[in-house]
C-alpha positions in Angstrom: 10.6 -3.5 17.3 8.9 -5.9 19.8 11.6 -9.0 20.2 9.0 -11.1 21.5 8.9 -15.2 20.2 7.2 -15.7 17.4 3.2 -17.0 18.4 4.1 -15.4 22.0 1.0 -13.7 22.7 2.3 -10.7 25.5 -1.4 -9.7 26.6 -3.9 -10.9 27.2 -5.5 -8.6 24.6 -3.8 -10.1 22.4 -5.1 -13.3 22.9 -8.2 -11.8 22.9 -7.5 -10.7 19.7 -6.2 -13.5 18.0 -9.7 -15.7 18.6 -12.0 -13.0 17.4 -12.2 -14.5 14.6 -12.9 -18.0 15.6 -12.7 -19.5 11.7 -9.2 -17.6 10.7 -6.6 -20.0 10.2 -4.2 -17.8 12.2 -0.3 -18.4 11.8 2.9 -17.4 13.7 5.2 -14.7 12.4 8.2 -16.2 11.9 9.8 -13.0 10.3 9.1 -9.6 11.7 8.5 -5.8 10.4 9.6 -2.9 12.1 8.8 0.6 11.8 10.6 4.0 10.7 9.3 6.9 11.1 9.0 10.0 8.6 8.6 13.3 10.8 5.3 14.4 10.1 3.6 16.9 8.7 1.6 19.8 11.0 -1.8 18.4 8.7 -3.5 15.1 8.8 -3.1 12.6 5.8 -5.5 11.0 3.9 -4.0 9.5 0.9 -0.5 9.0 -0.7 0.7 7.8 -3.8 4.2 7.2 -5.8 5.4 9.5 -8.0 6.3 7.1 -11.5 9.9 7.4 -12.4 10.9 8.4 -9.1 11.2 6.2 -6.5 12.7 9.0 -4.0 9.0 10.5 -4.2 5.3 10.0 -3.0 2.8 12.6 -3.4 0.3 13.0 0.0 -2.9 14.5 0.1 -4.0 16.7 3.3 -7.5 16.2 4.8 -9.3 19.4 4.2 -7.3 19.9 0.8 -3.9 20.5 -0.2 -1.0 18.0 -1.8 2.6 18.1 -0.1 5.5 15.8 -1.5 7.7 13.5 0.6 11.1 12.6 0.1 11.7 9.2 1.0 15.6 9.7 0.4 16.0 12.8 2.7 12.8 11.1 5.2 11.2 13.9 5.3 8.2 16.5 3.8 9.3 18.9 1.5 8.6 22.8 2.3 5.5 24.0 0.4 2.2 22.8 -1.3 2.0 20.8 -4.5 -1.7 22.0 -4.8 -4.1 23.7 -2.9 -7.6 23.5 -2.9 -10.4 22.6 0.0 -12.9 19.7 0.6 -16.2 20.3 -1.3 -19.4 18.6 1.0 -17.7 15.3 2.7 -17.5 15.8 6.5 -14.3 13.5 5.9 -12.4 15.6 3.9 -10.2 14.9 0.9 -9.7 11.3 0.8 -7.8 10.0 -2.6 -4.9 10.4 -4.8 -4.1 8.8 -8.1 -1.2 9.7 -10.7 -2.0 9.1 -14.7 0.2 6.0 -15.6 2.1 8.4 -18.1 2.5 10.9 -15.6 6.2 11.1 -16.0 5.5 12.5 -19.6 2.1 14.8 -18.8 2.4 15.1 -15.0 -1.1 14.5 -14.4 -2.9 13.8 -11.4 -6.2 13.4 -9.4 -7.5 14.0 -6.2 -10.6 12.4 -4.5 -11.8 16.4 -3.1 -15.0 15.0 -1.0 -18.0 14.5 -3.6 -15.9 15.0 -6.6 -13.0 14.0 -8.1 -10.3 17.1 -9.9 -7.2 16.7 -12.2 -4.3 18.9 -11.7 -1.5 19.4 -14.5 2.3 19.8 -12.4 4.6 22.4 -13.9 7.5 22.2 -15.8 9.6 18.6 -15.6 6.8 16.2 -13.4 9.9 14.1 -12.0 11.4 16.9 -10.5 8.8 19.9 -10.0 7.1 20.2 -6.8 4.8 22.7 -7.9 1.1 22.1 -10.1 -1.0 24.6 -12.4 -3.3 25.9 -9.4 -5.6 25.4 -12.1 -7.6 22.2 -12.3 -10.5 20.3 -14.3 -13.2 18.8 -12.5 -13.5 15.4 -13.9 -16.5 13.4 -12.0 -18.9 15.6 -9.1 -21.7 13.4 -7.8 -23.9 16.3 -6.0 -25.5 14.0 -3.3 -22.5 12.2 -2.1 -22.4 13.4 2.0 -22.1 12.4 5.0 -19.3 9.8 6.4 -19.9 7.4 3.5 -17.9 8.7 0.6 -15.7 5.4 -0.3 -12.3 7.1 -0.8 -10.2 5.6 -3.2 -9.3 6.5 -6.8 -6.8 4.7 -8.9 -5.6 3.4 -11.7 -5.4 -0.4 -12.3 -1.6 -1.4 -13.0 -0.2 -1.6 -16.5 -3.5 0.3 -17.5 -2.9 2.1 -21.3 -6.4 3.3 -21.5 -6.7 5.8 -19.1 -9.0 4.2 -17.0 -9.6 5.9 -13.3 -11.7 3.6 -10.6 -13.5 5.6 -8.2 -15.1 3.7 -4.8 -18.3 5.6 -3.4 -19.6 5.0 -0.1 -23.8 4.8 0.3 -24.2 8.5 1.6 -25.3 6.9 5.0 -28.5 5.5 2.6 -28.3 1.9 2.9 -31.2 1.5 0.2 -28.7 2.7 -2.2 -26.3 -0.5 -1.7 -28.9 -2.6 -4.2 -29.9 0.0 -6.7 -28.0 0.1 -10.0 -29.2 3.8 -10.3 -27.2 6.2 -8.9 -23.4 6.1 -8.0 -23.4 5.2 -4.1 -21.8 2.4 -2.6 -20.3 1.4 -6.0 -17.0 0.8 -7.6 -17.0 3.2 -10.7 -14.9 3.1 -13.6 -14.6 5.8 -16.2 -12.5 7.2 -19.0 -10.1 9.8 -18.1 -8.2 10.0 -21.1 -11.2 9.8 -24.2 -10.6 7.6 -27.6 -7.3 9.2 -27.7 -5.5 8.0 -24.4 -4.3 11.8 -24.0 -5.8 13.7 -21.0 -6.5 17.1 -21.3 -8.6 17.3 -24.3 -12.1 18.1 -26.0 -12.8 14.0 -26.5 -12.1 13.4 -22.8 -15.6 14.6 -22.6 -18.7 12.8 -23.4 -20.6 14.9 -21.5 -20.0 18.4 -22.8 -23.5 19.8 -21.9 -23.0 18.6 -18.3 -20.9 20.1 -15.6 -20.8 17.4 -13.3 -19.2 14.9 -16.4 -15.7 15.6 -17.8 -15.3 11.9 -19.5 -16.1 9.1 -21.2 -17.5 5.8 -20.4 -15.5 2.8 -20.9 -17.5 0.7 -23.2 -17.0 -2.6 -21.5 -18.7 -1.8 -18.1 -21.5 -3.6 -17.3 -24.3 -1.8 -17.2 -23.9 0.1 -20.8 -26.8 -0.5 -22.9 -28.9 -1.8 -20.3 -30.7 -1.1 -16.8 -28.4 0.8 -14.4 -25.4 3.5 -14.5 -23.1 3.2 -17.3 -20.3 4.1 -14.3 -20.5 1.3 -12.4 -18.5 -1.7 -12.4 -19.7 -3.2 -9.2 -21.9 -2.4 -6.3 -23.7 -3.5 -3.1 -20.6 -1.5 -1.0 -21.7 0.3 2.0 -18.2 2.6 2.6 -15.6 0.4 0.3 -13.1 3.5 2.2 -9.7 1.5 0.6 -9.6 -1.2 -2.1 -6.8 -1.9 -4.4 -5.6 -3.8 -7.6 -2.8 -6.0 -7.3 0.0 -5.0 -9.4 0.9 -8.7 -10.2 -2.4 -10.6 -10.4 -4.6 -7.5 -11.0 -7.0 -8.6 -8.6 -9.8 -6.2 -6.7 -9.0 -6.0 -2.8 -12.0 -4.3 -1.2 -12.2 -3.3 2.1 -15.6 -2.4 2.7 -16.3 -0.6 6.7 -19.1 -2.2 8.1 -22.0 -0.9 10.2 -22.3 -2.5 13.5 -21.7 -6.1 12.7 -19.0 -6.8 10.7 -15.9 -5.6 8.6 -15.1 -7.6 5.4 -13.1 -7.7 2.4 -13.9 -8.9 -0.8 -11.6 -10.2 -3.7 -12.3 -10.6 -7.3 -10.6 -10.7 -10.3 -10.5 -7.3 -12.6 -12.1 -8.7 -15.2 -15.1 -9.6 -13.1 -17.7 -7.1 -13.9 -21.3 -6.6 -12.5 -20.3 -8.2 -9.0 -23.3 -7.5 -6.6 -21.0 -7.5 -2.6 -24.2 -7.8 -0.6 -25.0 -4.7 1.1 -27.7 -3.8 2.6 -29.0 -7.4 2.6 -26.0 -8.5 4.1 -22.8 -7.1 6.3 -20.1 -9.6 5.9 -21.8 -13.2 6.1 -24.6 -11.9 8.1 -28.4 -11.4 6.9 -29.7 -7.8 7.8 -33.4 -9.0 7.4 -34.2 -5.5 5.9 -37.4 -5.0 3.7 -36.9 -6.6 0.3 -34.1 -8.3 1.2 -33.0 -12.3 -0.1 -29.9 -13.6 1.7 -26.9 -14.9 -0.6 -29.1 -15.0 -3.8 -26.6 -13.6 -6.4 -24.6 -12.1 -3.7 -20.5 -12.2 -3.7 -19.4 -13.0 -0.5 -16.6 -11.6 1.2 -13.3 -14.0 1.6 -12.8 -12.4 5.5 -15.0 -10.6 7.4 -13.9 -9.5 11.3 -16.2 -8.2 13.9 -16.1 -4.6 16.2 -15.3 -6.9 19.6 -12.2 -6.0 21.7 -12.6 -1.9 20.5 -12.3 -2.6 16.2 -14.4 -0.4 14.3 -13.6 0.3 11.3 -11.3 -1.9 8.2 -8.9 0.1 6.6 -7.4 -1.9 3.7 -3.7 -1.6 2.0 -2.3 -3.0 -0.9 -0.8 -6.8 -2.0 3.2 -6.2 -1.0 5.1 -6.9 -4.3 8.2 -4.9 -2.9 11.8 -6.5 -2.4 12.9 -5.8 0.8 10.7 -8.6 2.8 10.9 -11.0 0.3 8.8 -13.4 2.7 6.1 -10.8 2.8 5.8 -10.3 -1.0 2.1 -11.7 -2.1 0.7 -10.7 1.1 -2.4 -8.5 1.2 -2.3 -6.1 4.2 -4.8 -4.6 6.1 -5.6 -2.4 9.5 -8.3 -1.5 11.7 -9.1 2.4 12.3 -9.3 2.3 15.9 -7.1 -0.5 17.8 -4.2 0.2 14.4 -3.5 -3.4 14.5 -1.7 -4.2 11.7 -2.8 -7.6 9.9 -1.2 -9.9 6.8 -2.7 -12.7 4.9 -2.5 -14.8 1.5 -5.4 -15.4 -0.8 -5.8 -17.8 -3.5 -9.0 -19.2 -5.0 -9.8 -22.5 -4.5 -7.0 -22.4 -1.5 -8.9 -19.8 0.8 -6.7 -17.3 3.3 -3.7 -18.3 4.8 -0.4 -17.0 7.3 -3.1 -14.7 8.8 -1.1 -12.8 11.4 -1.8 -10.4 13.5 1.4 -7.8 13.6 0.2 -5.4 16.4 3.2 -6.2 18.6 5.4 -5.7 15.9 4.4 -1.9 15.0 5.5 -0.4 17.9 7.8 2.7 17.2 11.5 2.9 17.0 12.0 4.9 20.1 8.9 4.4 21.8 8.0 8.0 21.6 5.7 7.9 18.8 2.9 5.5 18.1 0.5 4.8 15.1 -2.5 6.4 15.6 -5.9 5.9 13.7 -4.6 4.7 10.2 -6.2 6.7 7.1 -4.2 4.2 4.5 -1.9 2.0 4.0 0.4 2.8 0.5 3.1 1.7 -1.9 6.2 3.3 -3.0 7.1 2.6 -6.9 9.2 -0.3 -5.7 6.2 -1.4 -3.9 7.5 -1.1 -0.6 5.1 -0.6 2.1 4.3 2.9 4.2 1.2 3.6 6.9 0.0 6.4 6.9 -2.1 7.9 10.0 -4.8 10.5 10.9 -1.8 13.0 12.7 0.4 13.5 9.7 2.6 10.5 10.5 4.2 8.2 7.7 5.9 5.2 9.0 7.5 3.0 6.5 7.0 -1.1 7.0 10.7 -2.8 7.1 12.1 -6.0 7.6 13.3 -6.0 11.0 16.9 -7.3 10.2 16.7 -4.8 7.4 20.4 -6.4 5.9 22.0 -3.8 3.7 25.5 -5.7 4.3 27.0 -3.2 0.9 26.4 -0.3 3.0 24.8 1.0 -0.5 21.3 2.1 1.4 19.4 -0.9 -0.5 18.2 -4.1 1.1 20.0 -7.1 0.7 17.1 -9.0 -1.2 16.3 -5.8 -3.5 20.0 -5.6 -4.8 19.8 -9.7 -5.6 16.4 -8.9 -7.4 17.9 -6.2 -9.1 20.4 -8.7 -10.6 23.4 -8.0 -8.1 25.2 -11.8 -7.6 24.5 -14.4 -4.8 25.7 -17.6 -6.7 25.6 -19.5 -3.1 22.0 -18.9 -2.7 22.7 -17.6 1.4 20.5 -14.5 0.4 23.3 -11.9 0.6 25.4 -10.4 -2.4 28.6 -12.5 -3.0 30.5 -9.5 -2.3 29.4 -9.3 1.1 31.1 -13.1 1.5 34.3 -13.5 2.7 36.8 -14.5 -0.1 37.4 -18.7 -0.6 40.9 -18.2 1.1 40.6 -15.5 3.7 44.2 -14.9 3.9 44.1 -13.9 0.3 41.5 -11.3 1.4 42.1 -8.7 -2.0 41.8 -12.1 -4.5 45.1 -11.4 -6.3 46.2 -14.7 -6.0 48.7 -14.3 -3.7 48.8 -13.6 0.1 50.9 -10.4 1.2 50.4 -6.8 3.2 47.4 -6.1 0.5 45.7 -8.4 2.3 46.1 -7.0 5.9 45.0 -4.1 4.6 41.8 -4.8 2.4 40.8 -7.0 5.8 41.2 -4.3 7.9 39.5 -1.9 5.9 36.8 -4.3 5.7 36.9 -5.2 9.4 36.5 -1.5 10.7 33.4 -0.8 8.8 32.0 -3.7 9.9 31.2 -5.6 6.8 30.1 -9.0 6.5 32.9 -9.8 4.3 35.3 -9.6 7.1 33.5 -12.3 9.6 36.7 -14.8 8.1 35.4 -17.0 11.1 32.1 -17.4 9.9 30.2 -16.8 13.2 27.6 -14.0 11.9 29.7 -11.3 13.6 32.5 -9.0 13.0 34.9 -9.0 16.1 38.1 -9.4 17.6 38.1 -13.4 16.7 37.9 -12.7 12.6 41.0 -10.6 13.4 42.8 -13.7 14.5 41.4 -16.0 12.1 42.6 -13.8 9.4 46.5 -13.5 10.9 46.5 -17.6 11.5 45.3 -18.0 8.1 47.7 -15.4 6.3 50.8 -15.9 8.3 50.4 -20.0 7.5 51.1 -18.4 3.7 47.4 -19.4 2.7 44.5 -21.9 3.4 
């Protein structure tokens, strides 16, 4: 972790950095991450997602095809393939996962393979198998999807009970297709996964039955059924929208759409805003393109941030809102990442309010040991506790942590997930009350009286270090606890 002062700039590239976007209200980091690292795997990774039901799991999906599974308990990549299968026309490979909300139950899941979108089925108990049906159903092709513009991200909106998957699709390097409402480039989709009977797997999952390329059903509140345009789409005007998500709390859309040579933007909108037209090709980020046929800003959502490519950026890769409990003053953030500088970047939203706490957190990601750096960031991912993970083009995940990273139980949980989880800190000083010394340190066990039980339960306490034991109160466990204790328990009490 850098230790630098909060608003220190070190480089000068930094600096350079932090006014490249001359209108961002910029802020200091007053509270810092800090990276682990899980060892990688010998493939690059695309994707990942949680695994419901077990939080000691995240499925990842492999660039040219192929599903692994990572234990976050033991840090590392389990041996073997979850599912095999190969990329089917994108030059970037496999790009998105997404597990069925009820996957616990049916142990379903999709995989974004290129130009089309398959379900697998795992075997035996999904919460513990590591193993799917090599057998899968594809659910959505779209047959001139190619090139680098693909989009990339499938998912599931949170809470969802309808079986609802939303697919982004990039322009297939056709900017013409940004504005047209016929055909599925550059578009948010949304379709029904699950058919009127919110089970998977079935004959009414398909509306389509005469066509190859459709195994679903149309959800009947999008906005273009029963009129002019694509009964798929729920929003367009995307050039390469390459991550978005859906805020598990608010259910807002984060879209980070890669721009072409001007800018990189991200829009917001709330889920149930359907029909939202984002502006390309008339416009990349704020700016006017001036092609043919083009009107600037008429009817056109704007993004809320847009960055441009100086000082080496490229390419916007966004992440989710952080709703986890281990950085408690990071939860509400949205996070996002640039392809090819892998500066790492937090900010607030609220309508009406605009962005704030924009901070850039490049200094802050360098590696534990210094031997092994983030390079070229594919995603950025949640755990099912919402925790945060990046995952880069060389098979790297490094998970996002607080850099104090308290855990003063020793019970491998932060400190500010066990006092969300209920555990007691009836003093408010954001550690569990039985980390605090006792009231009277010289009755160190709490029996009410003070006698060799004490000595013992301090010293116990004292030799592993816990925060219970600093009896003098100055943040650290040393030799002067030890002789605040003996003062306090050879005076008979406090």
């Amino acid at each position: 972790m850098n230790t630098r002062q909060a608003c220190t700039p070190p480089t000068v590239r930094a600096i350079a950095a932090a006014l490249a976007v001359a209108a961002a209200p910029w802020a200091c980091a007053q509270t810092e991450i800090a990276f682990s690292l899980i060892p990688g795997s010998p493939q690059q990774i695309t994707a990942a997602v949680p695994v419901p039901g077990n939080p000691n799991r995240i499925l990842a999906l492999t660039r040219f095809g192929g599903v692994r599974m990572v234990d976050l308990a033991a840090n590392t990549f389990l041996p073997g393939t979850v599912a095999a299968f190969s990329s089917d026309g994108s030059s970037n490979g496999t790009t998105g996962l997404a597990i069925h909300p009820r996957f616990a139950d049916n142990g379903v899941f999709y995989a974004w393979r290129g130009i089309s979108v398959i379900q697998f089925r795992m075997l035996g108990d999904p919460l513990s198998s590591t193993q799917a049906d090599p057998a899968y159903t594809t659910v959505i092709r779209i047959p001139n999807l190619g090139g680098q513009h693909v989009g990339g991200w499938i998912g599931f909106a949170p809470n969802d009970a309808d079986g609802v998957l939303w697919i982004s699709t990039g322009d297939s390097h056709t900017s013409a297709n940004g504005q047209r409402t016929d055909n599925l480039f550059g578009r948010i989709l949304r379709i029904d996964v699950d058919g009127p009977d919110n089970i998977p797997g079935n004959a009414d999952d398909d509306a389509f039955p005469a066509d190859p390329n459709r195994h679903y059903a149309i959800p009947p509140n999008n906005p273009f059924v029963g009129t002019e345009g694509d009964d798929e789409i729920w929003a367009y005007g995307l050039r390469n929208p390459w991550r978005f998500s859906i805020d598990r709390v608010t259910n807002a859309l984060w879209i980070a759409d890669v721009g072409q040579s001007v800018k990189e933007e991200i829009n917001y909108a709330p889920l149930n805003f359907a029909g939202q037209n984002y502006g390309w090709r008339c416009m990349e980020g704020t700016s006017c393109t001036g092609l043919a046929g083009c009107v600037c800003n008429l009817g056109l959502r704007a993004p809320i941030y847009e960055y441009g490519h100086e000082f080496d950026r490229c390419s916007i890769i966004g992440g989710p809102v952080y709703r986890g409990c281990s950085m408690p003053w990071l939860r509400g953030a949205y996070l996002f990442t640039d392809f090819c500088t892998n500066e790492l970047f937090s900010m607030r939203y609220a309508p009406g309010t605009g962005i704030t706490e924009l901070i850039n957190r490049h200094d802050e990601i360098e590696p534990p040991d210094g031997s092994v750096d983030v390079g070229s960031t594919t995603a950025i991912v949640e755990d099912a506790q919402g925790e945060l993970y990046i995952i880069d083009w060389w098979g790297f995940v490094f998970r996002i942590v607080d850099a104090a990273n308290a855990d003063c139980n020793s019970n491998g949980r932060n400190d500010a997930c066990d006092i969300l989880a209920g555990v007691p800190d009836l003093n408010g000083n954001g550690r569990p009350d039985v980390c605090d010394p006792p009231d009277c340190p010289a009755d160190f066990d709490e029996s009410g009286g003070v006698d060799g039980a004490d000595v013992e339960a301090f010293y116990l306490a004292w030799e592993a270090s816990s925060a219970r034991a600093d009896t003098n109160l100055d943040g650290g466990v040393d030799g002067g606890d030890v002789e605040t204790f003996f003062i306090l328990w050879e005076a008979g009490g406090c």
